[in-house]
C-alpha positions in Angstrom: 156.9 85.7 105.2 157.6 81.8 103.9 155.0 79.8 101.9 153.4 78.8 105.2 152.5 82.0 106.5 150.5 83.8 103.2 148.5 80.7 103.4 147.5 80.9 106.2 147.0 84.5 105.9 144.8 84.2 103.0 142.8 81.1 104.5 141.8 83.6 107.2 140.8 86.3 105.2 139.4 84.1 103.1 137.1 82.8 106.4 136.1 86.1 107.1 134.9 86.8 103.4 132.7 83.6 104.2 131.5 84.3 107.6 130.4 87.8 106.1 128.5 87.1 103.4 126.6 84.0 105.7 125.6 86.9 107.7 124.3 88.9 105.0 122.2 85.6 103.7 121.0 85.3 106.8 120.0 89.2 107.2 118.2 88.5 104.0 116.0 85.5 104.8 114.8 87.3 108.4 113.6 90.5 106.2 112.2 88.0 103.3 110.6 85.7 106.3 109.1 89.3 108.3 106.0 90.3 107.2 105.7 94.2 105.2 104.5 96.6 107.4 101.0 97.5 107.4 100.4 101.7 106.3 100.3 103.9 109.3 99.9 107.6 109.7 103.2 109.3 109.9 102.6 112.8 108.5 100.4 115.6 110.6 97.9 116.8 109.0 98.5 120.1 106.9 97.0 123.1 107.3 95.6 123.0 110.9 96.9 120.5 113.1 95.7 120.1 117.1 99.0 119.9 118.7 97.6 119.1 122.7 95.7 116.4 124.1 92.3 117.0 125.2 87.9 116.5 127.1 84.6 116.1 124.9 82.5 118.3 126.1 78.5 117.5 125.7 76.6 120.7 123.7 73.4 119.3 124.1 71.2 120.9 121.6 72.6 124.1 122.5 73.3 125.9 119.0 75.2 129.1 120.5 78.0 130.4 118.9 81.5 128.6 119.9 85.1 129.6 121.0 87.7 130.5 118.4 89.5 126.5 119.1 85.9 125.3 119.6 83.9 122.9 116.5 80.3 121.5 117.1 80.0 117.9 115.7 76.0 116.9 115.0 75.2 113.3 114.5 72.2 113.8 112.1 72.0 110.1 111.4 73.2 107.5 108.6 76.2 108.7 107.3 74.8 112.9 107.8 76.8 115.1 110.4 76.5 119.0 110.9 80.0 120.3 111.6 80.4 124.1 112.6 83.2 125.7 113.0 84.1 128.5 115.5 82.8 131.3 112.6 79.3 129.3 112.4 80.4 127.8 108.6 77.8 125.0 108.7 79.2 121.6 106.6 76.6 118.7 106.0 78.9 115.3 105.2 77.0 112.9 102.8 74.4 114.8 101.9 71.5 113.1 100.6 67.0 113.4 100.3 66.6 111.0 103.3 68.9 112.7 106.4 69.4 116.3 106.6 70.4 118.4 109.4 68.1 121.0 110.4 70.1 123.9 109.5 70.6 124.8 106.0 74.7 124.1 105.6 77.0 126.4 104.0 79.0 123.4 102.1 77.5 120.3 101.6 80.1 116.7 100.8 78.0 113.6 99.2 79.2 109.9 97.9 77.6 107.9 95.5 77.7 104.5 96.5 74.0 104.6 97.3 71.1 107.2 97.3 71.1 107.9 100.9 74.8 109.5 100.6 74.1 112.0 97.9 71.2 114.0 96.1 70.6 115.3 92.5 68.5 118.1 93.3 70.7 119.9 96.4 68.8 122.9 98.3 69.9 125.8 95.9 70.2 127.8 98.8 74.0 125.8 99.6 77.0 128.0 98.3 79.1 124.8 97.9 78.5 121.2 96.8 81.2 119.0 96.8 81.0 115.6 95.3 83.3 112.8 96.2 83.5 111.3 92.4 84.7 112.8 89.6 83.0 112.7 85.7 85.0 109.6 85.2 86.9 106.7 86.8 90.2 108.6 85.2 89.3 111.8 86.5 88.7 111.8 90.4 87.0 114.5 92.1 89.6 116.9 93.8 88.9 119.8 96.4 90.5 122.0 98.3 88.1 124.6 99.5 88.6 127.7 101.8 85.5 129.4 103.3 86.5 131.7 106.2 88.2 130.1 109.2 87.3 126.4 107.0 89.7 124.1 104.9 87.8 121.3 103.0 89.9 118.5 100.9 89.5 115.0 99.7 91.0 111.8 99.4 90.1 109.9 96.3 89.3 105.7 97.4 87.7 102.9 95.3 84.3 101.4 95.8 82.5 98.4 95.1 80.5 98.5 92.0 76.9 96.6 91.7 78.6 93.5 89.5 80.8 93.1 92.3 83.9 94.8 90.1 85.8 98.0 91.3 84.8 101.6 90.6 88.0 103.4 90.7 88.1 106.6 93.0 84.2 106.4 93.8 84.0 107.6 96.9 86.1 110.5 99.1 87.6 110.9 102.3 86.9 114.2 103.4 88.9 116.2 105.8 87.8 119.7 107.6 90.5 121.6 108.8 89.4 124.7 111.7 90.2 125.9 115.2 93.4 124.2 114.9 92.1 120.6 114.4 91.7 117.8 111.7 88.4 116.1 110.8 88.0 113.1 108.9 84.5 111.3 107.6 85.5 108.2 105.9 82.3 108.4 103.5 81.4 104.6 102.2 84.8 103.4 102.3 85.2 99.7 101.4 88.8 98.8 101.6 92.1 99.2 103.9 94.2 102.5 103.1 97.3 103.1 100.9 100.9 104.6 102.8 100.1 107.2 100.3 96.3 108.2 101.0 97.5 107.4 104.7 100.1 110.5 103.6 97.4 112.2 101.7 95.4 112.4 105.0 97.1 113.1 107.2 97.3 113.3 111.3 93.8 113.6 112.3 92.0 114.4 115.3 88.8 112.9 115.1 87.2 110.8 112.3 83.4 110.0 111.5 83.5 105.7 111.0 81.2 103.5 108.7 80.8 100.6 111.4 77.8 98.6 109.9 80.7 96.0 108.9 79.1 94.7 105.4 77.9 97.1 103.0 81.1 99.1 103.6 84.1 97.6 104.7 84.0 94.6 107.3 84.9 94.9 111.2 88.4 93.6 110.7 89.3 96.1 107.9 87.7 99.4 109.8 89.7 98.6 112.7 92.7 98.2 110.3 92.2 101.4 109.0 91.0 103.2 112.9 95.0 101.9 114.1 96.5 103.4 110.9 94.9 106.8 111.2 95.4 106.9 115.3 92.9 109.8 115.9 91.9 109.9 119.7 88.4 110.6 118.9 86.2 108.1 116.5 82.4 109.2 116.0 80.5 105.7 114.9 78.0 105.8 111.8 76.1 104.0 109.1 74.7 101.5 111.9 71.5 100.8 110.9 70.7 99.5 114.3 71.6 99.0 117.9 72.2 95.3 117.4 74.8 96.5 113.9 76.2 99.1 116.5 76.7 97.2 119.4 78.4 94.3 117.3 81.1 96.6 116.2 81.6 98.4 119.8 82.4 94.6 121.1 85.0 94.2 118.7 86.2 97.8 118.7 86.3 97.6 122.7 89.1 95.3 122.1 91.1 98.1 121.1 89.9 101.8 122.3 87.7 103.0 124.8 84.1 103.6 124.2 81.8 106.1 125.8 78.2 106.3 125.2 76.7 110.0 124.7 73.4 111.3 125.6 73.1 114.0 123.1 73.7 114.0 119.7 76.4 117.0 119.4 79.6 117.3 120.8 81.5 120.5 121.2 84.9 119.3 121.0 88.6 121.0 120.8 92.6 120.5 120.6 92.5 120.6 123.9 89.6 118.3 125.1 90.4 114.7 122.9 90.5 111.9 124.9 94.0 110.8 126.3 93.7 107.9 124.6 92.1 106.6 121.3 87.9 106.5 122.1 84.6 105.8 120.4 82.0 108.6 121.2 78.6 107.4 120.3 76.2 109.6 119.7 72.4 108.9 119.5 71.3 107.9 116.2 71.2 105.7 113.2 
């Protein structure tokens, strides 16, 4: 090959060197330009998991026993619900000396962000009380409990404090895992959730929401977090009032479907969620 020809050859190698790397600069600047993704739920939830889509089915105040894939959800009011699983274990979820349900629970879950989400002096009759906050910011509370055909775990989040400053791990996320299904009451949560609690989680099937939009986290945020977790059946709480309630429905009607109960329980199982992501309100406050 003369003089000639290895130039050339080398310019054109040489071209292709540069054309590749341009490429790869330009790669670079779309990812650097893209926004990071925002955490979504991409694990099931372990232990129990519904695998089927599903119908809510009203229980009325009708406090019979249930099917084996059966659970009875029992808005109480505030941030209080009665969940019984198919073997009648009774949970109370933020229980507190204002809101109680009328049966005396078997396991009791609080928070400490204000009075009306915990108590001191719990009925000593309750085999098991489960705080969401551990003895120091350090050492966060961490369950995993099993009472007959009932899983109960947590998820450590942060909370305000009352200078406006952080309190590391605070408040818990509690999940209830029976009849082949995944519960989740977000407690007083005031921010957006981690990949890793989002992991921690879990797939869930239905979750208990905050919606009051100020005290814990605002409209924007909850929804944030209600498209990250992508249960098809949200139960609203810690309202305060209609006007607080219907405020967040408007927004949360942008995104899911809401359906307005007449009775406070729902029996509900892995086969009767909604087809697609929906707000069951139950009466209460």
């Amino acid at each position: 090959m003369d003089l000639i020809g290895k130039f050339s050859r080398v310019m054109k190698i040489t071209a292709g060197l540069f054309a590749g790397m341009a490429m790869l600069h330009a790669g670079a600047a779309e990812r650097a330009q893209a926004p990071a993704p925002k955490p979504e739920m991409v694990e099931n939830c372990p232990g129990l998991v519904a695998s089927a889509r599903p119908l809510v089915v009203p229980a009325g105040l009708r406090l019979t026993a249930l099917a084996s894939d059966q659970v009875r959800i029992t808005y109480a009011g505030h941030s209080t619900f009665l969940i019984e699983s198919p073997r009648l274990v009774r949970i109370a979820t933020d229980y507190n000396d204002y809101v109680r349900p009328p049966v005396l629970p078997d396991i009791v879950t609080m928070n400490h962000a204000h009075s009306t989400h915990y108590t001191d002096s719990p009925d000593a009759g309750i085999k098991h009380v489960l705080r969401g906050w551990g003895p120091s910011p350090e050492q966060p509370a961490r369950h995993d409990l099993n009472v007959q055909d009932v899983r109960v775990r947590n998820v450590p989040t942060n909370i305000r404090d009352w200078r406006g400053g952080t309190e590391r791990h605070g408040n818990s996320i509690f999940i209830f895992e029976m009849a082949n299904m995944c519960i989740a009451h977000l407690g007083h949560l005031h921010h957006t959730l981690t990949q890793q609690q989002l992991n921690e989680i879990g797939r869930v099937d239905v979750v208990l929401v905050p919606v009051d939009g100020s005290f814990t986290l605002d409209q924007d945020g909850m929804i944030e977090v209600l498209q990250a977790l992508k249960a098809p059946l949200m139960i609203p709480m810690h309202f305060f009032s209609s006007f607080t309630l219907q405020r967040f429905l408007a927004r949360a009607g942008e995104k899911f479907k809401v359906e307005i109960k007449d009775t406070p329980s729902l029996v509900v199982s892995k086969t009767t969620l909604p087809d697609a992501p929906t707000f069951a309100v139950l009466p209460g406050r």
